[in-house]
Structures are given as C-alpha cells and as structure tokens.
N, C-alpha and C positions, 0 to 999 in steps of 0.2 A: 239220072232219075228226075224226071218231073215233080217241078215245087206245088204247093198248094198254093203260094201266093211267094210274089218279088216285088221288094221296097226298092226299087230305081233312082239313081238319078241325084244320091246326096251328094251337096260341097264336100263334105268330108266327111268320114266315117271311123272314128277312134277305136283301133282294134288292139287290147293289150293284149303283152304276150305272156304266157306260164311257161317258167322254165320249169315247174315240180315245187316251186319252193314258194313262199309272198315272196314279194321281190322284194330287197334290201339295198340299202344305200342307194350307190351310183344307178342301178338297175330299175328304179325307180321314174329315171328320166328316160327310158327307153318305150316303145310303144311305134305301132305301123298305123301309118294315117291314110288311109285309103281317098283319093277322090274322084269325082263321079262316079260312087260307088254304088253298089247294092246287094242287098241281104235276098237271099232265097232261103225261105222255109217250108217245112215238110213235118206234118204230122205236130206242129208245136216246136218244132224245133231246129236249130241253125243247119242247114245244108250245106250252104255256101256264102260266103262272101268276096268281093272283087271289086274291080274297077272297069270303067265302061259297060259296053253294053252285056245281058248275060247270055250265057252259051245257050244256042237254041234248043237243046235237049233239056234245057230246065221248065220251059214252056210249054206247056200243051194248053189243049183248047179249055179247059179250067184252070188254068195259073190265074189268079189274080194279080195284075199290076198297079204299083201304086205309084206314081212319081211323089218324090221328096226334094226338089227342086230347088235351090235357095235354105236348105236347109243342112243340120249337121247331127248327127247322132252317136250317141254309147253304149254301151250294157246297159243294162239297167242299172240303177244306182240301187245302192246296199247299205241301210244307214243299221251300222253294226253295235250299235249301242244306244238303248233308249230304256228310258220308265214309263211303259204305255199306258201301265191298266193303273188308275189311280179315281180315289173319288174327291170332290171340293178343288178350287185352286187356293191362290195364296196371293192374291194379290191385296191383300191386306197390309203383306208385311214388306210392300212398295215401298212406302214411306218409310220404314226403317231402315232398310239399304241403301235411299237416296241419303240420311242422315248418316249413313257412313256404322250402323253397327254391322257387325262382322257376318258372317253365315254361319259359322261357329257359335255365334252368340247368342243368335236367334234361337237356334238347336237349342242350346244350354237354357233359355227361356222357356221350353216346352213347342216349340212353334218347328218354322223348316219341318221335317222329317217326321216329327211326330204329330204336327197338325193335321199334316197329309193321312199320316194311319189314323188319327179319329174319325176325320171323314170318312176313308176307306173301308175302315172296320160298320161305319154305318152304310156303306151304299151295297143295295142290292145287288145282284149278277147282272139283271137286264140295265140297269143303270150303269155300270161299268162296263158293258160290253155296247151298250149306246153313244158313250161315252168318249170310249177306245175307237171304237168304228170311225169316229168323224173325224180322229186324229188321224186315221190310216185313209182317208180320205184325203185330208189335207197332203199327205206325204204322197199318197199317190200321184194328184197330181200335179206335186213340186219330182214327179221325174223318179219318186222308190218302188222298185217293185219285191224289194224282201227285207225284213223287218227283224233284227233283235229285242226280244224282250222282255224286261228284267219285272219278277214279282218284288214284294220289300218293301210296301206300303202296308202291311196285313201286322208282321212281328208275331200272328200267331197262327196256329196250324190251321183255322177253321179259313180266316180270309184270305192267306198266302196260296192256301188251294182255290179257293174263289176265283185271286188273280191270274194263276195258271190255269182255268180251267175257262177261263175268259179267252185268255190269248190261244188254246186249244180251238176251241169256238172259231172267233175271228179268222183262225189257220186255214179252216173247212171253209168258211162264209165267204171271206174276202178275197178280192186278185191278187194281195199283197201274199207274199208267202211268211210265213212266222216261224223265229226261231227262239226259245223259251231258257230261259233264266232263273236258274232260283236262288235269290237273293235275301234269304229273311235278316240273312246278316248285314242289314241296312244302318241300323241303329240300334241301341240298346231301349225293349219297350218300358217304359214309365213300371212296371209291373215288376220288373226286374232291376233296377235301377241301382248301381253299387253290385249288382249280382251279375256281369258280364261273364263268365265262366260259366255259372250254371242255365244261363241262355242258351250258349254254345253248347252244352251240353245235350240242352232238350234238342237243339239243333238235329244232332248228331245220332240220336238215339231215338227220335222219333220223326222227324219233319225227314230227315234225308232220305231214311230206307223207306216212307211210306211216297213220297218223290219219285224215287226210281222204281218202287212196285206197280204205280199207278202210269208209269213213262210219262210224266206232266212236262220235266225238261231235261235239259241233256247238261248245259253248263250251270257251274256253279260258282259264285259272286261273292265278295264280304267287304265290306266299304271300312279301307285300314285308315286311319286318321287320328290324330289326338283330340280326346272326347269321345271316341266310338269306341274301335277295336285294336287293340293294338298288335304289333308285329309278332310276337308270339301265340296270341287269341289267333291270329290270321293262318297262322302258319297249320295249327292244331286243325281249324275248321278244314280248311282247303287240303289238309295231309289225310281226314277222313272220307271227305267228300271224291278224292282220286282212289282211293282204296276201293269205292264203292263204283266207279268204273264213270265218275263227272269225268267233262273236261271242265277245265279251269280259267278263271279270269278273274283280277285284281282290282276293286280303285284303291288307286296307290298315288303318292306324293300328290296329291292335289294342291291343298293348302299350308300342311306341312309333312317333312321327309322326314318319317317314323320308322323305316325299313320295309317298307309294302314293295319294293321292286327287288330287296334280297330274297323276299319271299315267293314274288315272280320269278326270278332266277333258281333260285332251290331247286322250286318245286314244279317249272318247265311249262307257266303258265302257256296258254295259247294268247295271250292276250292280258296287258296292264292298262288299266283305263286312267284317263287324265292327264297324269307326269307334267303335271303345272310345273313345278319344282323341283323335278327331278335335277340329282348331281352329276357330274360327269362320272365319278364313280357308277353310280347306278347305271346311268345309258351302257358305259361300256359292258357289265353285269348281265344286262337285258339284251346286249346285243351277241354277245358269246354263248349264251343259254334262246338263242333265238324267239326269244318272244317281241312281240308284235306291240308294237305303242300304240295305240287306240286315242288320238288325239282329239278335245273335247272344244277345240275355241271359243264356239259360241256362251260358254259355260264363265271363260275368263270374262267376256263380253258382258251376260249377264250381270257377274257382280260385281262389275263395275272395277274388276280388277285390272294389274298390268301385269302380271305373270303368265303367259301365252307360255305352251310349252316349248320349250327349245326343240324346236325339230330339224333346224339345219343340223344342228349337232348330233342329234340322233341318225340323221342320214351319214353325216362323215362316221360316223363308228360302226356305219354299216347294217344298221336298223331297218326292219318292217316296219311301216308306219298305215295306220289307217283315218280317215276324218269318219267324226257322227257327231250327231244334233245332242243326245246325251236329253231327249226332249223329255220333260218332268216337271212339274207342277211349281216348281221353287226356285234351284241356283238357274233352269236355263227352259222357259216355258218358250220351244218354240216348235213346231215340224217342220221345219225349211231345211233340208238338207241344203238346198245351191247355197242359199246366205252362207251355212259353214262353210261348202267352200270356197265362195268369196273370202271369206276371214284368212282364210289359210294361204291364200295370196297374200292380202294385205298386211295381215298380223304376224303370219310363218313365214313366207317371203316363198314358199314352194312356190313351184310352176306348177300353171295346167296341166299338163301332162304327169308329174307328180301324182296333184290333186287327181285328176280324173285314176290313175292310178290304185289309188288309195282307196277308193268311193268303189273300185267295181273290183280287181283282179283280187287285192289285198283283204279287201272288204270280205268277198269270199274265202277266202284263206281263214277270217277271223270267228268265220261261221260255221266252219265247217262243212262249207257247199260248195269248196274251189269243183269239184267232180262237174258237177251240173249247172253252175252260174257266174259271171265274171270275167269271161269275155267270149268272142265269138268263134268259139272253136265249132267245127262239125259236133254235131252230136249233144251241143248244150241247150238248154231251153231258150226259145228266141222270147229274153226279155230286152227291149230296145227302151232306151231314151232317146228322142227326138227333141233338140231344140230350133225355134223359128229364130237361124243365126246364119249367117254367111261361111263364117270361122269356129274354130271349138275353143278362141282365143274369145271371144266377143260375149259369151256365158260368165265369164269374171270380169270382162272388164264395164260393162252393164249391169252391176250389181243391185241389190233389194227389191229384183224384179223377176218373178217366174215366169224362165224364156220356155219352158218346155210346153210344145204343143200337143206332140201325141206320144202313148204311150202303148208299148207292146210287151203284154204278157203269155207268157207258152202260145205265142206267135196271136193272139189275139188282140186287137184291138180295144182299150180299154179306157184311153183317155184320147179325147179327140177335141182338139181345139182348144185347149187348157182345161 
C-alpha cells in the first residue's frame, strides 16, 4: 500500500511494545529501538515502521518524504493526569510554601483548592477555555499530543459543568486530543463545610447521573487525604460512580496514607494518582488488583517536599506505572511533561526507556486509548514526538530544556520547529 507521506532517516526511533496488558514491573524496561528508521503513514495513521531505507511499494509519486536526520522520536506523549480548566492562579501563596506552611495548611486557611474555586466559580466559559488553550499549547509543544482532564475547581453543579464543557470544546478545537474527568470530589466547598457526606451525597444523586446523561466524561476522581475525604467517603463515592458505568481513579497517599490505595484495590481502580507515600503494603495491594500508579514527581518538586514516590519498589512488586505533570494552579503549576520526566530519572532513578514507557504505552492503558494510541502499531493514529537529539538518552540527560522539534498528529504536522 502506498503511504501518504514517510518520516525517514531517524537515529532512532522508540517503539514500545503491547503485550494486551500496561506493562508491569520488569516489562517496563523492554521496548524495540529502531535506527535509521522510518514511519510511513496513511490516511492519518501508522502503516509501517522500519529500519533503513522503505519498501518501494510504499512510495508512489505523491508519498511525501521527510528526512529526520540527526534526530529521535516517540509516540506521542500522553500526560494522563492534569487540572486544566481552572480560573486565577496562586502565586500569592509563593511565600507561604517558601516559609515552609504545609499544603494542607494552606487548604485548611481557605486558600490552595478553594481559592482556586473562588476564581473558577467567577470566570466565564470564554475565559476558561482561553485560558486552557494556552496551556494545551504549551504541552503541545513540549511533545503532548493527548490530554487527561480533571473538572474539581467548580464544587458545584453549575461550574463543574462549565469545566467539562470547556475541555468538551477544547476536544473539537485543539490537536491535543482530550480525555475528561469528573472530579467535584476535589475538596469539601466552604458551603458544606463539616457536612462532607451530604456533599457526597448531592454528588451522587445529582451531579453524577446528570455527568453521564449529558456524556461530559467518562472517569471518575475523589482526592482521599486527611482534611478532604476520607477512605470510606472514597469508597462510597467511587462504589456509586462504577454502578453508573465511570471507570475509576484515585488520588490517594499523597501526603498522608489514609487508605486511598485499599480503596483502589477493592474497587479495581484503573488508575491511583500520586502514592507520595504509599506503604509496601499498599504497593503490593495495587499490584495484585492491577492498578496502574499514576506518578506525579513534579508535584513532590513543587512543594518543596522529599517524598518522591517510591517507584522502584513499585516496579519490583510488579506494578503499572505512569508519569504526568499533575499541572494545576497550586501543589505543581507547570505543563512540561519532559521536565517530569527528567524528575523521574533523577528523583525515581527509572530509565529512559521506563520513562518513555510510561509517558506513551502505559499512559494509554491509563486513558483508556491503549486501542488507538501509545505506540506504533499498524493501524493507530500516527501521533509522533520528534526530538532535535542524537540518542533517546540525551532528552534526560539535557534536562529543563524543550528538545522537541516537531510534532505529529493523526499524521499531521502540527508543531514545527518548536
């Protein structure tokens, strides 16, 4: 079959492999490194990839060639957990994290998470979706070409749809592809205060069914921590929301281990986000019930903490692991996915190959778009990350600098030259 267009000619080309499953533990470090390779697509999507020159049947007198020369490429990268749609930032509350109060403490002042919904609950749609766009800009081209994204700036039915109907929007508008989140279970709003149950409740009996009537998102979120929600409130939320046909995801052990990964374990999340401080207990828990660690670095970075999640450990117990920016207005304002995973070398001790792992095959797994995205199988959408690198080793070890030159969506050209 003749391609529409053939990328030629890269140092090497990172192609992970899907066994049916994210990949777990040891399996993590496995991955076929193609060189002087090149991608042929068709119609938007992967044909072929290979090494050396391609087979003359893939050419005809409109194939587009591109040489990629001196350079190295991925999937796309997949930053599988963020807080896009938000209004105001917080860099107010700079100085109080440099002084060492907690993020917890902040919260508990009125600030963090619910400063963020005062703003939210004031900014219009076009403001938020102006907002959001320049972030999915900036991720596009730091090398993302699909995007999870969690609503839970709102706390109440009118803005939490706003926020979902934002990232709706952005889905159509942008190259970034969008996968939607609903999280009203962020924190407990000022309105309710002492009344965390009957939150949950309006959750339940009104936000969720009218969620899944309108198909606004597909997973569902509850931020378990002490101060917020706790391991049974978690259990309850997340036990209604799988009744009504979510898939599921957790932040859990962040700052402290309340039982949010027995909860992922129970109840079969696809996905535990953070596990700062996850126990060995737990990891093995999460890894028998195969859920997927959702690793947040930049977020320990952030606040200036030293509890990086233990991810070797989680690899030896045989664990799914994925990296994401976790990018949100407070514990971790950034869209850099490469910086996260930079971090994850330097702070997780993962390899590249891990890392790149995690960012595209696993990333998909956590999204529910292993089918279509995550690596270069026939037949998936040719999103490509391109970096201007010799090695697929020189992207970490080059770090707080975006090597990615071009970018390719549903085989489209979309970021060119940074």
């Amino acid at each position: 079959m003749t391609a529409d267009k053939v990328l030629v000619h890269f140092n090497q080309l990172f192609c992970p492999i899907d066994p049916g499953h994210p990949l777990r533990g040891a399996e993590m470090k496995e991955g076929q490194i193609l060189t002087d390779a090149y991608i042929a697509i068709k119609d938007g999507k992967i044909l072929e990839v290979g090494s050396g020159e391609p087979r003359a049947d893939l050419i005809g007198k409109d194939t587009e060639l591109c040489s990629y020369k001196g350079k190295v490429a991925t999937p796309g990268l997949i930053d599988c957990h963020t807080h896009l749609v938000y209004g105001g930032s917080r860099e107010h509350e700079f100085a109080k994290k440099l002084a060492g109060v907690s993020y917890l403490d902040i919260l508990a002042q009125g600030g963090g998470i619910l400063s963020t919904v005062r703003a939210t609950r004031e900014a219009s749609f076009d403001t938020l979706y102006q907002k959001s766009k320049r972030l999915l800009d900036y991720m596009l081209r730091h090398g993302v070409t699909t995007v999870e994204a969690k609503s839970g700036y709102g706390l109440d039915w009118e803005t939490e749809k706003r926020q979902l109907e934002v990232v709706a929007q952005l889905d159509k508008d942008h190259s970034i592809d969008l996968i939607s989140t609903f999280m009203a279970a962020h924190a407990i709003p000022p309105e309710y205060k002492g009344r965390s149950q009957e939150y949950l409740d309006e959750i339940v009996e009104k936000m969720l069914p009218l969620v899944k009537e309108e198909e606004l998102a597909e997973f569902c979120d509850i931020f378990c921590e002490k101060g917020v929600f706790t391991a049974d409130e978690s259990r309850y939320l997340l036990s209604k929301a799988k009744e009504m046909g979510f898939k599921l995801r957790i932040h859990a052990d962040e700052i402290e281990s309340i039982g949010g990964v027995d909860v992922a374990a129970e109840l079969e999340t696809v996905s535990a986000e953070h596990l700062m401080v996850a126990t060995d207990e737990g990891i093995e828990k999460m890894s028998q019930a195969h859920v997927i660690g959702n690793l947040l670095p930049a977020t320990t970075f952030s606040l200036m903490e030293d509890t990086y999640a233990p991810a070797l450990k989680m690899l030896d117990k045989g664990m799914a692991i994925t990296l994401s920016t976790d990018s949100n207005p407070g514990s971790c304002p950034t869209a850099n996915l490469q910086f996260v995973m930079q971090l994850g070398c330097f702070m997780l001790r993962l390899t590249p190959i891990e890392i790149l792992n995690a960012v595209t095959i696993n990333a998909a797994y956590s999204v529910a778009r292993e089918k279509t995205i995550g690596n270069f199988d026939s037949g998936k959408q040719a999103d490509i990350t391109i970096f201007d690198a010799e090695n697929l080793d020189y992207p970490f070890y080059f770090f707080a600098t975006n090597l990615v030159s071009q970018v390719y969506k549903n085989g489209q050209l979309v970021v060119e030259n940074g």
